[in-house]
N, CA, C, O and CB atoms as a CASP TS submission, in Angstrom:
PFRMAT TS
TARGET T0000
AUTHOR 0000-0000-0000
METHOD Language model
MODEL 1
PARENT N/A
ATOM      1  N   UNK     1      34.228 -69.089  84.588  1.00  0.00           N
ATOM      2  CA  UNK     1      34.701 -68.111  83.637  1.00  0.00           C
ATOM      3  C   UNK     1      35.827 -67.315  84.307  1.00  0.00           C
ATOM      4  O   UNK     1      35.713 -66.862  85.446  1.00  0.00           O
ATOM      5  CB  UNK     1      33.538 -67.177  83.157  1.00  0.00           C
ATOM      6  N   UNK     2      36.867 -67.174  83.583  1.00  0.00           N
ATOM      7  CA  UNK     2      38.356 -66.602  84.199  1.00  0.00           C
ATOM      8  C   UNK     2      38.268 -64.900  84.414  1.00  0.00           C
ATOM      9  O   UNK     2      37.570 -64.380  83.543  1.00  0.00           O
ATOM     10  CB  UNK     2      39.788 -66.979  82.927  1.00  0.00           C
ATOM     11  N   UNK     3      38.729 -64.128  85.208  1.00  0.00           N
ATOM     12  CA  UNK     3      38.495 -62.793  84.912  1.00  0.00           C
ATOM     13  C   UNK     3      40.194 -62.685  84.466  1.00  0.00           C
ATOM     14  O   UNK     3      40.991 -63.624  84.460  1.00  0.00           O
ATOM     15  CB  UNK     3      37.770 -61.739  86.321  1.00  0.00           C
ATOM     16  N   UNK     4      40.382 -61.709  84.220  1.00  0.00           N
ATOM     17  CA  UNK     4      41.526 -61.132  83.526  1.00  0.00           C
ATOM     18  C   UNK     4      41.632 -59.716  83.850  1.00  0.00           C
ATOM     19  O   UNK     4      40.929 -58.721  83.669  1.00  0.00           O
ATOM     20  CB  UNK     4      41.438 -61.311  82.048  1.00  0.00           C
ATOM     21  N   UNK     5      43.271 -60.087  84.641  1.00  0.00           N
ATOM     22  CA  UNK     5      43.981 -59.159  85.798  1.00  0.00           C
ATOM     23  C   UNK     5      43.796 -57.501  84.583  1.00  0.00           C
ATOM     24  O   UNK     5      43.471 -57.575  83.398  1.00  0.00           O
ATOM     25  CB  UNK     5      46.260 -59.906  86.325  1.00  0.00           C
ATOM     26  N   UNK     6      44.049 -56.442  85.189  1.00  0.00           N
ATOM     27  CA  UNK     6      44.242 -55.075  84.607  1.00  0.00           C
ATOM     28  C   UNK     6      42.995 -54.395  84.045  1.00  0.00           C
ATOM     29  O   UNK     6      43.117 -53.469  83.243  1.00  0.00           O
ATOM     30  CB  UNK     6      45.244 -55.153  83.509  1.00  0.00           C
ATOM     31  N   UNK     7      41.681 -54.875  84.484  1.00  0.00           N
ATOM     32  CA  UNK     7      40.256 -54.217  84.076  1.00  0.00           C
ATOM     33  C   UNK     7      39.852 -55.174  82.722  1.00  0.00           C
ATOM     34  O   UNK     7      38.684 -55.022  82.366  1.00  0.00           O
ATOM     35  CB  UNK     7      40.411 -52.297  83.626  1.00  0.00           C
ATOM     36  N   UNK     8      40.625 -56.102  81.951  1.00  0.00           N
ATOM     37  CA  UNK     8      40.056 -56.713  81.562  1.00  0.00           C
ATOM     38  C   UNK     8      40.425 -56.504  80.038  1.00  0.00           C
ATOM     39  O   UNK     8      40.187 -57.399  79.227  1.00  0.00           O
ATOM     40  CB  UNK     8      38.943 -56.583  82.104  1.00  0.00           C
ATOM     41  N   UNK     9      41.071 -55.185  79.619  1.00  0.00           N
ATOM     42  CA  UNK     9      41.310 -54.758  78.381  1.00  0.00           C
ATOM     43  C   UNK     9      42.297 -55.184  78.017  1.00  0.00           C
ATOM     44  O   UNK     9      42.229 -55.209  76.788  1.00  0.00           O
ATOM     45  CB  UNK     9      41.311 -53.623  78.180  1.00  0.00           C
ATOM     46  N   UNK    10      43.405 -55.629  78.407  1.00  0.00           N
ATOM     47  CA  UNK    10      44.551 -56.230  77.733  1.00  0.00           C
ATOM     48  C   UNK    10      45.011 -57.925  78.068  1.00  0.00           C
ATOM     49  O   UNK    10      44.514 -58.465  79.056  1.00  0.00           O
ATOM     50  CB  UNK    10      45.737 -55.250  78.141  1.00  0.00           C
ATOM     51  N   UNK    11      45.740 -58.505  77.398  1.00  0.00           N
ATOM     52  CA  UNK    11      46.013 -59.527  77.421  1.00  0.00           C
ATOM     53  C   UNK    11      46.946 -60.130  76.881  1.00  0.00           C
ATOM     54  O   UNK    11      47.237 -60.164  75.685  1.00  0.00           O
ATOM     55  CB  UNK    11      45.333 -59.879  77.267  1.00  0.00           C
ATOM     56  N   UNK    12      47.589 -60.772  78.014  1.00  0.00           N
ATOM     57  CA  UNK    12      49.458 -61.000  77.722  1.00  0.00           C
ATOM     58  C   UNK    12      49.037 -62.459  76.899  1.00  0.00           C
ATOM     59  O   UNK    12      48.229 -63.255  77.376  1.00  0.00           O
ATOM     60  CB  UNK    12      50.887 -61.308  79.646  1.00  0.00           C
ATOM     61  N   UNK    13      49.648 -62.638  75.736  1.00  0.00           N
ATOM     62  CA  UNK    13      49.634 -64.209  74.490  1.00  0.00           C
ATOM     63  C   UNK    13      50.980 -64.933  75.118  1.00  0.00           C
ATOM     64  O   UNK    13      51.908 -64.213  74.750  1.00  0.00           O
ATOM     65  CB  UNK    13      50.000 -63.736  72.205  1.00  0.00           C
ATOM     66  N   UNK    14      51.270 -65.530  75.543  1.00  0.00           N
ATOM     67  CA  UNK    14      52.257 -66.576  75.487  1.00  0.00           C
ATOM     68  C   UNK    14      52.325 -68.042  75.022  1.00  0.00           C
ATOM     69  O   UNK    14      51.446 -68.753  75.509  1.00  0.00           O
ATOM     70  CB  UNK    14      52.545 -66.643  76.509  1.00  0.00           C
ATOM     71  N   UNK    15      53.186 -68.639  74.180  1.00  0.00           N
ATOM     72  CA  UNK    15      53.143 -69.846  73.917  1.00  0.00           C
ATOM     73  C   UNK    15      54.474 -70.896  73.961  1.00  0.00           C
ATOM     74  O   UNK    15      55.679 -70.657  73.885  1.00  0.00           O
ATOM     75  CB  UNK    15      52.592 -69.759  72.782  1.00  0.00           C
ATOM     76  N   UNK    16      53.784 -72.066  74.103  1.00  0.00           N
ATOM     77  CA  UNK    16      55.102 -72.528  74.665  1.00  0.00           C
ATOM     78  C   UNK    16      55.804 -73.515  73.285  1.00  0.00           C
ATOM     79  O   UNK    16      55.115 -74.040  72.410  1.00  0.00           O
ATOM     80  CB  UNK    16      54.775 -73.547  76.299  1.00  0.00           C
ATOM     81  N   UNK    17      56.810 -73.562  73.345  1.00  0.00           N
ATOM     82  CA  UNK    17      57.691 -74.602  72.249  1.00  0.00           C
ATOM     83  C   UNK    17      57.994 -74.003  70.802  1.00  0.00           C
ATOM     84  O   UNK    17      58.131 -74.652  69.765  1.00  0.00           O
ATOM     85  CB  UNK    17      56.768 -76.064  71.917  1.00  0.00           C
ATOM     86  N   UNK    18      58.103 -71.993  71.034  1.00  0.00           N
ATOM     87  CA  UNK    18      58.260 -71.514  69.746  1.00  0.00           C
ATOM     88  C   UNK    18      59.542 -70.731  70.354  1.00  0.00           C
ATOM     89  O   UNK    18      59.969 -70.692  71.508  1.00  0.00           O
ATOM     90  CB  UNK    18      56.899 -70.647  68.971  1.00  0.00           C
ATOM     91  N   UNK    19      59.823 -70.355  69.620  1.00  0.00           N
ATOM     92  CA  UNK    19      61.360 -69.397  70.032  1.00  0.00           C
ATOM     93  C   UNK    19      60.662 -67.443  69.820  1.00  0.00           C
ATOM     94  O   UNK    19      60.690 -66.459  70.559  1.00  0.00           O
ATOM     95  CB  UNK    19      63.199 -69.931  68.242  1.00  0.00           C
ATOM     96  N   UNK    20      59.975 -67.778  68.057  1.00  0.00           N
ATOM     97  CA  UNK    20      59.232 -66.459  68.035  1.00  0.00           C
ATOM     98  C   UNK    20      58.217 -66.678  67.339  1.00  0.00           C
ATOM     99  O   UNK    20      58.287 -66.746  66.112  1.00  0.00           O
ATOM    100  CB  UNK    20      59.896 -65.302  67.523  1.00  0.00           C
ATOM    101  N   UNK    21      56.995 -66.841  68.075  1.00  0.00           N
ATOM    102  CA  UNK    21      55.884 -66.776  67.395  1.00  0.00           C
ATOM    103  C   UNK    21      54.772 -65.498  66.928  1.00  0.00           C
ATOM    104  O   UNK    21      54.577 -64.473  67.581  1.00  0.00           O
ATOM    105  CB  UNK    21      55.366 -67.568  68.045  1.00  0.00           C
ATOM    106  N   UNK    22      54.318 -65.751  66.030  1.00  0.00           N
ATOM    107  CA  UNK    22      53.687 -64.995  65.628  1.00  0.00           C
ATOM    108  C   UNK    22      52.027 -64.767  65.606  1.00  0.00           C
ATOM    109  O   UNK    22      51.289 -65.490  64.938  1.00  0.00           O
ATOM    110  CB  UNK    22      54.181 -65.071  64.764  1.00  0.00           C
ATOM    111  N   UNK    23      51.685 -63.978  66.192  1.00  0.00           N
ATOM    112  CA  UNK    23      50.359 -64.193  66.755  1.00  0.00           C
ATOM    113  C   UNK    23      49.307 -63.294  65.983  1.00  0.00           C
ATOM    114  O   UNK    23      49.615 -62.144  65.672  1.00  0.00           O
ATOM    115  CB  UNK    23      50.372 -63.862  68.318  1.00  0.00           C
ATOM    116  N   UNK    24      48.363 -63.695  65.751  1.00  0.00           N
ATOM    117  CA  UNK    24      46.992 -62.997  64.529  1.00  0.00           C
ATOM    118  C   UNK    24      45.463 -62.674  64.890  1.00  0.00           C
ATOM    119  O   UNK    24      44.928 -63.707  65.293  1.00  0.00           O
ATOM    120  CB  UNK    24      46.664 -64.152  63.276  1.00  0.00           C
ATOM    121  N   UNK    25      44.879 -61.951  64.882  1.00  0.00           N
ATOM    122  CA  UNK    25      43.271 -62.193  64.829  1.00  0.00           C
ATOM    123  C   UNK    25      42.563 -61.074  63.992  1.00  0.00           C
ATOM    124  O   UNK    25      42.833 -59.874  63.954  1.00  0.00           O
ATOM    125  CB  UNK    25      42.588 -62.173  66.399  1.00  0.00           C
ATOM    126  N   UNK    26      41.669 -61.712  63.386  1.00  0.00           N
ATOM    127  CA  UNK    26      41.059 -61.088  62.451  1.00  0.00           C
ATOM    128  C   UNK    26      40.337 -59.848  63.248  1.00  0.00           C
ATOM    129  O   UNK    26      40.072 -58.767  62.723  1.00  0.00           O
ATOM    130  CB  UNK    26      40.138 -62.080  61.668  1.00  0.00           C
ATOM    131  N   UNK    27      40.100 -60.162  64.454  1.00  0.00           N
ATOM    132  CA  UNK    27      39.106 -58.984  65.234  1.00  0.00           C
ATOM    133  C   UNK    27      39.647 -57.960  66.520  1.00  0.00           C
ATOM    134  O   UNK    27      39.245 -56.864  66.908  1.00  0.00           O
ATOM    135  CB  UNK    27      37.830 -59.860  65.945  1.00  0.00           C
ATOM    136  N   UNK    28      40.526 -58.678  66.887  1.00  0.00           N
ATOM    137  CA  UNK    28      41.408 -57.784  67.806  1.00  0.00           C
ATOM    138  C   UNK    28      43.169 -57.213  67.882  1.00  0.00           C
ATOM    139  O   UNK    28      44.067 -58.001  67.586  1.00  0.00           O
ATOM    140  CB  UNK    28      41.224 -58.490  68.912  1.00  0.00           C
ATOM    141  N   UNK    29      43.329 -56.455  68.107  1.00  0.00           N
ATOM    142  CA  UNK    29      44.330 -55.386  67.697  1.00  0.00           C
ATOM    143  C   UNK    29      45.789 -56.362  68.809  1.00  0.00           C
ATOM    144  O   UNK    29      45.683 -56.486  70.029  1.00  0.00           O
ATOM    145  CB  UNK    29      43.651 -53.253  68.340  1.00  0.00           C
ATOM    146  N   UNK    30      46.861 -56.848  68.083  1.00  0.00           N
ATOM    147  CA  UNK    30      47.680 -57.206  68.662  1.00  0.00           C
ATOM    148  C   UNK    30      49.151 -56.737  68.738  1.00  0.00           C
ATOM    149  O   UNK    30      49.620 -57.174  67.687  1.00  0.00           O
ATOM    150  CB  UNK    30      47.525 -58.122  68.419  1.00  0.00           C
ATOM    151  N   UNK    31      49.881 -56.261  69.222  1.00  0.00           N
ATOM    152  CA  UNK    31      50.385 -55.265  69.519  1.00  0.00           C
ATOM    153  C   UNK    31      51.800 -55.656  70.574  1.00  0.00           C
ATOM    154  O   UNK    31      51.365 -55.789  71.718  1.00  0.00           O
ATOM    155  CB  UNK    31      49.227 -54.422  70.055  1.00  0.00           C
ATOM    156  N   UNK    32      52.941 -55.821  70.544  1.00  0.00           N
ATOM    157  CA  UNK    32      54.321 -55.738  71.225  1.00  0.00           C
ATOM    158  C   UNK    32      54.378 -54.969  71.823  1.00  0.00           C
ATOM    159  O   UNK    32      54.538 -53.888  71.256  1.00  0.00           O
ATOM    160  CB  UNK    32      55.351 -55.648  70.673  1.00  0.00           C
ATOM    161  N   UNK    33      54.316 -54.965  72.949  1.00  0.00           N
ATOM    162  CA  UNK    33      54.888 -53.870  74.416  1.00  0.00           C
ATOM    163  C   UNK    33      55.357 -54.497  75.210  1.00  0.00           C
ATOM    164  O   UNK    33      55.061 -55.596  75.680  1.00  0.00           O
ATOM    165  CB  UNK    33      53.917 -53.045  75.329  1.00  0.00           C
ATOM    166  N   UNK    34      56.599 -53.388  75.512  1.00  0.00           N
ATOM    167  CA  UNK    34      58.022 -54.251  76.087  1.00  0.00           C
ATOM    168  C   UNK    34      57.860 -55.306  76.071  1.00  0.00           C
ATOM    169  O   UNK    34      57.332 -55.945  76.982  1.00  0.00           O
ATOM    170  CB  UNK    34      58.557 -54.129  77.378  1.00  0.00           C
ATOM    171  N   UNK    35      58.485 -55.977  74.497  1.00  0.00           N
ATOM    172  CA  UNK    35      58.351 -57.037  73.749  1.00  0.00           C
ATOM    173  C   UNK    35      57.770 -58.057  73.846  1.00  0.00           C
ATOM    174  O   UNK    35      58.198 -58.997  73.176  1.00  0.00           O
ATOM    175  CB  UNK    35      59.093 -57.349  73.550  1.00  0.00           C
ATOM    176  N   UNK    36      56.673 -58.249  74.643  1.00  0.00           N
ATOM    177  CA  UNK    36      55.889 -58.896  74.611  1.00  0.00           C
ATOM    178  C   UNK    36      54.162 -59.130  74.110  1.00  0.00           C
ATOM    179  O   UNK    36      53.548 -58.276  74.750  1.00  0.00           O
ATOM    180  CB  UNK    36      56.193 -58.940  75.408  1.00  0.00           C
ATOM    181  N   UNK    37      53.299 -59.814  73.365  1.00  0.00           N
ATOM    182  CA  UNK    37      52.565 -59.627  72.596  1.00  0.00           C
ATOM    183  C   UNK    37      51.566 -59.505  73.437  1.00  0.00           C
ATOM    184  O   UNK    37      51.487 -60.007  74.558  1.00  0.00           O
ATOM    185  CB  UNK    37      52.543 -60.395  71.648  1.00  0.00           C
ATOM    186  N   UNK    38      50.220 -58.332  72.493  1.00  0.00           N
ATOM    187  CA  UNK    38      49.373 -58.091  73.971  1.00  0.00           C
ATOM    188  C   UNK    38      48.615 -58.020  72.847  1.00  0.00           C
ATOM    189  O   UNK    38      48.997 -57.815  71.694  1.00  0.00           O
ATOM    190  CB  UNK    38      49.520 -56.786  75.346  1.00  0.00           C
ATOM    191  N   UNK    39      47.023 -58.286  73.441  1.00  0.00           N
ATOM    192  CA  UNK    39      45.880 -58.531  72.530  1.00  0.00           C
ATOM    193  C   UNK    39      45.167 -57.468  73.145  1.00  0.00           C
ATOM    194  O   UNK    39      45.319 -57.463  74.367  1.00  0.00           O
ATOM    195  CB  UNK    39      45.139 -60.034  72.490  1.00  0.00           C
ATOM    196  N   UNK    40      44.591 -56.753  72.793  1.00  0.00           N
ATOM    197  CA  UNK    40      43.809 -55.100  73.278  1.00  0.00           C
ATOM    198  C   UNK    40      42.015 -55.991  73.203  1.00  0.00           C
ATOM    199  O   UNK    40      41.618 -56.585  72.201  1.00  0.00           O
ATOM    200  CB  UNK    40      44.156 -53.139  71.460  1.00  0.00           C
ATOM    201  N   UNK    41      41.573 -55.912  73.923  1.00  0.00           N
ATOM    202  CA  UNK    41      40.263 -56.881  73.937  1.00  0.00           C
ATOM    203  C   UNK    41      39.145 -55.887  73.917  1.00  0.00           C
ATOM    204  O   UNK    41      39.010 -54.902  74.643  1.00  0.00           O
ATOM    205  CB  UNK    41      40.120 -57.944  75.346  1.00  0.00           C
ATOM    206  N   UNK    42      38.300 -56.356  72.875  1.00  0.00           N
ATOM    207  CA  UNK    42      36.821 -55.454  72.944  1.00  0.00           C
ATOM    208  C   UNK    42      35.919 -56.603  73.127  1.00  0.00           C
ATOM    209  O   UNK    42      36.372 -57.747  73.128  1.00  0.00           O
ATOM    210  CB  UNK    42      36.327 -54.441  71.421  1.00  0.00           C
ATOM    211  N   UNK    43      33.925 -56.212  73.371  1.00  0.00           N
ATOM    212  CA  UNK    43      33.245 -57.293  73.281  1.00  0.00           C
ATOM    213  C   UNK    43      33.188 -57.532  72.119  1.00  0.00           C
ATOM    214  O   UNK    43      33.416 -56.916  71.078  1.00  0.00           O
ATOM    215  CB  UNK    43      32.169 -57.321  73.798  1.00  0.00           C
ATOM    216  N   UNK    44      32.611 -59.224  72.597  1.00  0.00           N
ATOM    217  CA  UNK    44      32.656 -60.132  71.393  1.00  0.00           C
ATOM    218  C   UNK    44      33.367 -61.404  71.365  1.00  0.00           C
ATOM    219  O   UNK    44      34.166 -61.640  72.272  1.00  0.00           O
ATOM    220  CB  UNK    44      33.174 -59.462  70.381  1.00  0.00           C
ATOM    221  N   UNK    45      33.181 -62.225  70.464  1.00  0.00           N
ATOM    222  CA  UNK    45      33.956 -64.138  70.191  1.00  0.00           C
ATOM    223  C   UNK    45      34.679 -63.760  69.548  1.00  0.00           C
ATOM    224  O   UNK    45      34.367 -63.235  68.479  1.00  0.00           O
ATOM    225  CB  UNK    45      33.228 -65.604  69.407  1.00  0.00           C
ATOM    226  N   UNK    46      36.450 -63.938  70.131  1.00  0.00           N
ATOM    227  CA  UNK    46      37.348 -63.424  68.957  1.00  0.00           C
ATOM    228  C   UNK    46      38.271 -64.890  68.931  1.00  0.00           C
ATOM    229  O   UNK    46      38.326 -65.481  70.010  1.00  0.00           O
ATOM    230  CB  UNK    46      38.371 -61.721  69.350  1.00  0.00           C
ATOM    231  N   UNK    47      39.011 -65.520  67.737  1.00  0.00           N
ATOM    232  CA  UNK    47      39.978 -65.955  67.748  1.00  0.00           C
ATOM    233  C   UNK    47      41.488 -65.458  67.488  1.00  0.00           C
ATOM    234  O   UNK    47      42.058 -64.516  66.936  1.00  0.00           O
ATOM    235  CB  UNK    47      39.649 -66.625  67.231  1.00  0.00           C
ATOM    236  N   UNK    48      41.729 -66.331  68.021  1.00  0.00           N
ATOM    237  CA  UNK    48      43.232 -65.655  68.201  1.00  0.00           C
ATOM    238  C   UNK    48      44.356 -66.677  67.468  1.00  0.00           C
ATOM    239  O   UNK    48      44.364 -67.808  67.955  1.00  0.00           O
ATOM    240  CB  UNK    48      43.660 -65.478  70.036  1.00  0.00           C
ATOM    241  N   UNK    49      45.195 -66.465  66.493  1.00  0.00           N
ATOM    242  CA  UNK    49      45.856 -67.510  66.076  1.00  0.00           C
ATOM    243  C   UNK    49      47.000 -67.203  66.289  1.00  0.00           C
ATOM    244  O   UNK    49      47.195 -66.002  66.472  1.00  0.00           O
ATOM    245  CB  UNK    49      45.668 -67.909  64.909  1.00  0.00           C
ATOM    246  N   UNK    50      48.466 -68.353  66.365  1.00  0.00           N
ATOM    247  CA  UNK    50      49.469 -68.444  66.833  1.00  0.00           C
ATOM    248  C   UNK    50      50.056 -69.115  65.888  1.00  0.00           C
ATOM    249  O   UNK    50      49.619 -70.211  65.538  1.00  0.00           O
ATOM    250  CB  UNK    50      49.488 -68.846  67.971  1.00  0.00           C
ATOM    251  N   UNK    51      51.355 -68.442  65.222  1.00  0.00           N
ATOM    252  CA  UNK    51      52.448 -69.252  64.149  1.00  0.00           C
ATOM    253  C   UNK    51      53.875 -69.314  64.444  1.00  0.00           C
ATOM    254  O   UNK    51      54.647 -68.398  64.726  1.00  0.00           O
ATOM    255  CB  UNK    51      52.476 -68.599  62.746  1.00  0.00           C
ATOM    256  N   UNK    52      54.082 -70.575  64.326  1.00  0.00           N
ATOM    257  CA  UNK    52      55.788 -70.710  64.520  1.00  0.00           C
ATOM    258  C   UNK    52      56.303 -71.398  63.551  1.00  0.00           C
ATOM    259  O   UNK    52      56.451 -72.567  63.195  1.00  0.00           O
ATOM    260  CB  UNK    52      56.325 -71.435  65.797  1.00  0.00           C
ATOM    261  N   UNK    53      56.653 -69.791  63.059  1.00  0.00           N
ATOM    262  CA  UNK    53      57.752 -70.076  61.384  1.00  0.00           C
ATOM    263  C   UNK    53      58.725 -70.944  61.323  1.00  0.00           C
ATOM    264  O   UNK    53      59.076 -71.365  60.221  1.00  0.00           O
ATOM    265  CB  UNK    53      58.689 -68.858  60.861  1.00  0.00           C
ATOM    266  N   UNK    54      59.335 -71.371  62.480  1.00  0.00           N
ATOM    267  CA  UNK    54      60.096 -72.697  62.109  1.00  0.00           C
ATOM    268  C   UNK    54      59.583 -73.837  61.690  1.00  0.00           C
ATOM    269  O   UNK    54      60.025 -74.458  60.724  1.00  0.00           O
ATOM    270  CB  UNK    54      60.729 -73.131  63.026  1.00  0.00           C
ATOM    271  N   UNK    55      58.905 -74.084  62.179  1.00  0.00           N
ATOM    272  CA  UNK    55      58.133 -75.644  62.079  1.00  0.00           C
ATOM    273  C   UNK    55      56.647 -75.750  61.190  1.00  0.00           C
ATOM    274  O   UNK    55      56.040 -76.749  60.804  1.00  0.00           O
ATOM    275  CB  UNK    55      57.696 -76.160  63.807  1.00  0.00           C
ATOM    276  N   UNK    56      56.364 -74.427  61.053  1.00  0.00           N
ATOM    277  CA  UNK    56      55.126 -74.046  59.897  1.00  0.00           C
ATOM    278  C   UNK    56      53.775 -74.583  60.964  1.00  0.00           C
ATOM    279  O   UNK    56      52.696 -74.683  60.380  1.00  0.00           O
ATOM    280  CB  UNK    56      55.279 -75.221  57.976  1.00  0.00           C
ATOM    281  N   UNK    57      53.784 -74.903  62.366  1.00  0.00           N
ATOM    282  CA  UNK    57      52.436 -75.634  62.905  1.00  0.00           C
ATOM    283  C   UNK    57      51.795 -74.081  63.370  1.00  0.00           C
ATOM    284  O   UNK    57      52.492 -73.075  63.501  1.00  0.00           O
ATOM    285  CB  UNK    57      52.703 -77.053  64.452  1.00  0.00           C
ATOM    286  N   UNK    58      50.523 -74.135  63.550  1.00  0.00           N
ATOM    287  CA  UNK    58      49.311 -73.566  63.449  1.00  0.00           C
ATOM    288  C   UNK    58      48.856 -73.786  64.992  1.00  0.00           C
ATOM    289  O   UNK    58      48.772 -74.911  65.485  1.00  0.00           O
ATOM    290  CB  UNK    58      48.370 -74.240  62.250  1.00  0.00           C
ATOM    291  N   UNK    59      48.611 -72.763  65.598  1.00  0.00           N
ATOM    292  CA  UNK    59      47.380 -73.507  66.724  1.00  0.00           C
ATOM    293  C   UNK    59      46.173 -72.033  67.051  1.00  0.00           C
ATOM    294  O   UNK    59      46.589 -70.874  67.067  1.00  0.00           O
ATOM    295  CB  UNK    59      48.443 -74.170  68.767  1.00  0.00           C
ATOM    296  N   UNK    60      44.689 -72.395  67.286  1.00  0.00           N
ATOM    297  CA  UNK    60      44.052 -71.150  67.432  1.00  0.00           C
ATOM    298  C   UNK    60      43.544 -71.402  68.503  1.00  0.00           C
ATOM    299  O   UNK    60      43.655 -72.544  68.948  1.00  0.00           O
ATOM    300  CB  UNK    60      43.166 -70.660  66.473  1.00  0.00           C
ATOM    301  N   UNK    61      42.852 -70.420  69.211  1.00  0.00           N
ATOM    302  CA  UNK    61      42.192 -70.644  70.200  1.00  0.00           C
ATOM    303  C   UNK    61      41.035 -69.334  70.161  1.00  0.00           C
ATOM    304  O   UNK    61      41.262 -68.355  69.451  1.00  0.00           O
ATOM    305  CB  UNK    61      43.193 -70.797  71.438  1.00  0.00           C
ATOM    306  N   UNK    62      39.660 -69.439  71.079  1.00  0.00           N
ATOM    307  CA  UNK    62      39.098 -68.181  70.998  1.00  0.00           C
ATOM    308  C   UNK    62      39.116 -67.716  72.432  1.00  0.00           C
ATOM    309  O   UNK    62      39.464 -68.524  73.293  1.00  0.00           O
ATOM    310  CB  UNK    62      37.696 -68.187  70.342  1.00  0.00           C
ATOM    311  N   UNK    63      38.834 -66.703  72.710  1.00  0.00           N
ATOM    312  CA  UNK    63      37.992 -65.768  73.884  1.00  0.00           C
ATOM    313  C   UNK    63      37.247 -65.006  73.814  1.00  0.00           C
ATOM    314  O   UNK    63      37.407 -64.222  72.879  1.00  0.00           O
ATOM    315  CB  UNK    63      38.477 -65.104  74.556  1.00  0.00           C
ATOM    316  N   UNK    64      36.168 -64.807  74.619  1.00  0.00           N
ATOM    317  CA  UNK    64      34.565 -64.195  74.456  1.00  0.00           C
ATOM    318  C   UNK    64      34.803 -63.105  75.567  1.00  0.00           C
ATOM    319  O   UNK    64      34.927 -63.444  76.744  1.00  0.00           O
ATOM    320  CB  UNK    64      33.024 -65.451  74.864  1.00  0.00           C
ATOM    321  N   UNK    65      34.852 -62.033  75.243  1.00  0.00           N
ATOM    322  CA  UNK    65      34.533 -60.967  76.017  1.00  0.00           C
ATOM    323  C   UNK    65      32.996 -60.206  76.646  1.00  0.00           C
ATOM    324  O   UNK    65      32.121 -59.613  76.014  1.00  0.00           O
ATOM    325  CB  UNK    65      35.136 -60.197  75.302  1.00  0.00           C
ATOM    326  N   UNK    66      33.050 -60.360  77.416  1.00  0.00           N
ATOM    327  CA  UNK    66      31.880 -59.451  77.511  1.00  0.00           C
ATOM    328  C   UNK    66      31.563 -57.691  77.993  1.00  0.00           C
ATOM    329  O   UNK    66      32.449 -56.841  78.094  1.00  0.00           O
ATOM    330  CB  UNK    66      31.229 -60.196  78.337  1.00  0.00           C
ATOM    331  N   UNK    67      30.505 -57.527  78.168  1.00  0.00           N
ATOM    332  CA  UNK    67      30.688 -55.932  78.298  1.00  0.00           C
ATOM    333  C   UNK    67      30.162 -55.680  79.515  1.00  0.00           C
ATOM    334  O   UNK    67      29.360 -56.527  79.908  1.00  0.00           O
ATOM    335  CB  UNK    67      29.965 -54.994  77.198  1.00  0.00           C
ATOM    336  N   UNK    68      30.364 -54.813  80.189  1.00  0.00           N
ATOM    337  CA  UNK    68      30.156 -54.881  81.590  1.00  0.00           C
ATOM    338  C   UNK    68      29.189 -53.528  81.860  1.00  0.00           C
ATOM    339  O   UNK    68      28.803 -53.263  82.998  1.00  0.00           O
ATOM    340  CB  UNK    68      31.677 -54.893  82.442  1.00  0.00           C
TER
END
């Protein structure tokens, strides 16, 4: 299981083969700082979805937080 640098609460989205994608989740708060997309993480199974309006393709993925 991966830990995740900065206490665990934030999380840099990057994806590769979009110019500007657009990133979604029904459960966690996603958010541009210094322009880059950051997912604010609470506990819980969250998915995270990723869109690139050029090409209309879709990709999701999840991460499970836990509480410490």
């Amino acid at each position: 299981m991966p830990d995740i640098p900065g206490g665990g609460s934030r999380l840099l989205l990057q994806a590769e083969g979009t110019r500007e994608p657009r990133w979604t989740s029904p459960t966690l708060e996603i958010r541009l700082e210094s322009g880059h997309p950051i997912a604010h993480l609470k506990p819980g199974r969250h998915e995270i979805q990723v869109d690139d309006p050029a090409t209309g393709q879709k990709q999701s993925t999840f991460v499970i937080v836990h509480e410490e």
